[in-house]
RODO-2510 file (C-alpha; in nm, 4 decimals, decimal comma):
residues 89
     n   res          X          Y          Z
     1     x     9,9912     3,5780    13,7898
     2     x     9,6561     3,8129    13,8262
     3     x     9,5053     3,4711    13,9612
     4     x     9,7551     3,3598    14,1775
     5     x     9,7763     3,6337    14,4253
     6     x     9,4382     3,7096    14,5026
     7     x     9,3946     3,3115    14,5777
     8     x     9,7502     3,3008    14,7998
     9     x     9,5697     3,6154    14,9964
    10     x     9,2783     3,3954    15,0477
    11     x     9,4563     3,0781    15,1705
    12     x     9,6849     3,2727    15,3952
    13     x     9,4308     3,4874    15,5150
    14     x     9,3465     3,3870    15,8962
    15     x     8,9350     3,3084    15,9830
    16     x     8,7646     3,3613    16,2887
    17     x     8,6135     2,9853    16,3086
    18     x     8,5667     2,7315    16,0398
    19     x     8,2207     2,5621    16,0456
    20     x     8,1937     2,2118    16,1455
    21     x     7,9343     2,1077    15,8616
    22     x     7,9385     1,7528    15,6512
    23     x     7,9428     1,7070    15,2432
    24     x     7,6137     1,5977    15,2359
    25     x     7,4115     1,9002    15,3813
    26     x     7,1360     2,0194    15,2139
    27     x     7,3028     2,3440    15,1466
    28     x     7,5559     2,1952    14,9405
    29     x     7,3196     2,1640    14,6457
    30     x     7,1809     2,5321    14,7282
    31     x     7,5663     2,6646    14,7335
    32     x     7,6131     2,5040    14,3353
    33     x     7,2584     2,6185    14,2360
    34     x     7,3533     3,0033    14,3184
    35     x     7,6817     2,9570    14,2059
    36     x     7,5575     2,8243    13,9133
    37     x     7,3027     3,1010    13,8611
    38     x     7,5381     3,3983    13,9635
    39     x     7,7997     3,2512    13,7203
    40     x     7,5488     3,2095    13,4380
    41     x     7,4143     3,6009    13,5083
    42     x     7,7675     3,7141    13,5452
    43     x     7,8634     3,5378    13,1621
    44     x     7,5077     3,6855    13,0236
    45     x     7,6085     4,0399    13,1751
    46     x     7,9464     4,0515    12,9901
    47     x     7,8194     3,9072    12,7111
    48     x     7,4986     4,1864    12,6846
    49     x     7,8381     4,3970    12,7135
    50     x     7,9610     4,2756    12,3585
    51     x     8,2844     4,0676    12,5433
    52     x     8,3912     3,7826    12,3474
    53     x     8,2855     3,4208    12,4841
    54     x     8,5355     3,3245    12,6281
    55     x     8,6314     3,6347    12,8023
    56     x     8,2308     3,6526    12,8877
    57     x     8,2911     3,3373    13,0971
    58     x     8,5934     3,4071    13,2945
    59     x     8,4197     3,6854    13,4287
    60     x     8,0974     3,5066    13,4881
    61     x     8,3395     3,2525    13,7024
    62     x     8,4888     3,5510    13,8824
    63     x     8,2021     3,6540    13,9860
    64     x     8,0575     3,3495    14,1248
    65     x     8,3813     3,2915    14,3356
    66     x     8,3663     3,6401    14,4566
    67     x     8,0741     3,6274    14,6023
    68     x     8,1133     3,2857    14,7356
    69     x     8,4505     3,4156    14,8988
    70     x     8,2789     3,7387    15,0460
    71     x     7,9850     3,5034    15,1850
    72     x     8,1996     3,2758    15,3464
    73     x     8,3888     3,5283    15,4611
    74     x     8,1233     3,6845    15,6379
    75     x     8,0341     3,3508    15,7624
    76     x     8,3779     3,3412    15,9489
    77     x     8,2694     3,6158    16,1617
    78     x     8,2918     3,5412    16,5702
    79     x     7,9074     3,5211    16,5307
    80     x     7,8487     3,3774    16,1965
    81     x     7,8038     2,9784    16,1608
    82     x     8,1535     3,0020    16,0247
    83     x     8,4231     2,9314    15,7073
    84     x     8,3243     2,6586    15,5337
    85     x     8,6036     2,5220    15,2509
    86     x     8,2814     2,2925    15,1185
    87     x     8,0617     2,5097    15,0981
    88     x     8,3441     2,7623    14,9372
    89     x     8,3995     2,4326    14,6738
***
């Protein structure tokens, strides 16, 4: 249920503009390396913290997407390049 709402929010939630970009930009493979990296310093954060594994990697996740979410978010501004759901995935 935690999950649920804060990704309803985000799908109902209106955007400025939505960028008109294709799957096989270059920044596609930059978007998954820093997610990838953010995720993996997130997991090694919580982990330095003495949470359990598991636990250690739901919050790496979390953090990944939450900074994805506030990027692309920012990105939706009247003068940003705008939302982008593949960049977001």
């Amino acid at each position: 249920m935690r999950v649920l709402i804060p990704f309803t929010v985000l799908f109902l939630s209106g955007c400025s503009h939505l960028a008109n970009d294709h799957w096989s930009g270059q920044d596609k493979a930059q978007h998954f390396m820093a997610s990838a990296m953010l995720s993996a310093a997130g997991n090694e954060y919580a982990r330095h913290q003495g949470v359990s594994p598991d636990r250690s990697a739901a919050i790496g996740l979390m953090f990944s997407l939450s900074l994805g979410a506030s990027k692309e978010l920012w990105d939706s501004r009247p003068e940003g390049s705008g939302w982008s759901w593949k960049d977001f995935v």
